[in-house]
C-alpha positions in Angstrom: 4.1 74.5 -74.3 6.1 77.8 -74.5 7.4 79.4 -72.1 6.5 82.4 -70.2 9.3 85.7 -71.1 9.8 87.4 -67.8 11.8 90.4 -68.5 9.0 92.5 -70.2 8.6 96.1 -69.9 6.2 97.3 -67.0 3.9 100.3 -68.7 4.1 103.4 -67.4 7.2 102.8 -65.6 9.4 101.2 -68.4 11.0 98.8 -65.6 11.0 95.4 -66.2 8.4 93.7 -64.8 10.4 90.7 -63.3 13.7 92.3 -62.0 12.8 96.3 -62.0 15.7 97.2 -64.0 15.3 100.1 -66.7 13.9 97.6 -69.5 15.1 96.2 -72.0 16.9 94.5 -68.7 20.1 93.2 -69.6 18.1 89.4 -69.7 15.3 90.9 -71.7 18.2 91.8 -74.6 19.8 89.0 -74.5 16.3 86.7 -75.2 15.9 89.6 -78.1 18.6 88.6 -79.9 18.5 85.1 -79.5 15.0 84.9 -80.5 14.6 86.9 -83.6 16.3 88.1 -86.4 17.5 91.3 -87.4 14.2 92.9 -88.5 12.3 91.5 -86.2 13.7 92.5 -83.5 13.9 96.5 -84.6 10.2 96.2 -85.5 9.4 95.1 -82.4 12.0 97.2 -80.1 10.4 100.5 -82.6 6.9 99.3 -81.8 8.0 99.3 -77.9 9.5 102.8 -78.4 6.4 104.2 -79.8 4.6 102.8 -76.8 7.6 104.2 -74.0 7.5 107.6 -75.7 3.9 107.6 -75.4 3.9 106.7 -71.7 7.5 108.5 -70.8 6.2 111.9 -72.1 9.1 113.9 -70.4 11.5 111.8 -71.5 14.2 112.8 -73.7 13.1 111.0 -77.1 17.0 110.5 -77.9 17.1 109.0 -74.8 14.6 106.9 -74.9 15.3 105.7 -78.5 19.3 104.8 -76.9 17.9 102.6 -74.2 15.2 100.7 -75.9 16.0 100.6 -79.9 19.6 102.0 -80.1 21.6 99.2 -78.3 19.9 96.8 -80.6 21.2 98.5 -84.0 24.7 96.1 -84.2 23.6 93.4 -82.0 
């Protein structure tokens, strides 16, 4: 049985879902980088910035790209 990730991104708002913090919640990071590796996890942090920019259209893209890829790039 696996179990259940609760710090996921709530679309439109780009809170998390379990404890309304700006996601990736400080929890939510710190299961990213224990769970996957390297590539992984910036394919799948990119795939969740397409989605944010999508949904966070007056967003600052920089911005965006800081909180929910950028903190990732030495972890």
């Amino acid at each position: 049985m696996r179990a259940r990730v609760l710090h996921v991104p709530d679309r439109p708002s780009w809170e998390c879902q379990h404890c309304r913090a700006a996601w990736p919640c400080q929890p939510a990071r710190e299961d990213i980088v224990a769970t996957t590796d390297r590539v992984s996890r910036m394919i799948y942090l990119s795939l969740h910035l397409a989605d944010a920019i999508v949904d966070q259209r007056d967003a600052d893209p920089a911005a965006l790209f800081d909180r929910v890829v950028g903190w990732a790039c030495n972890s």
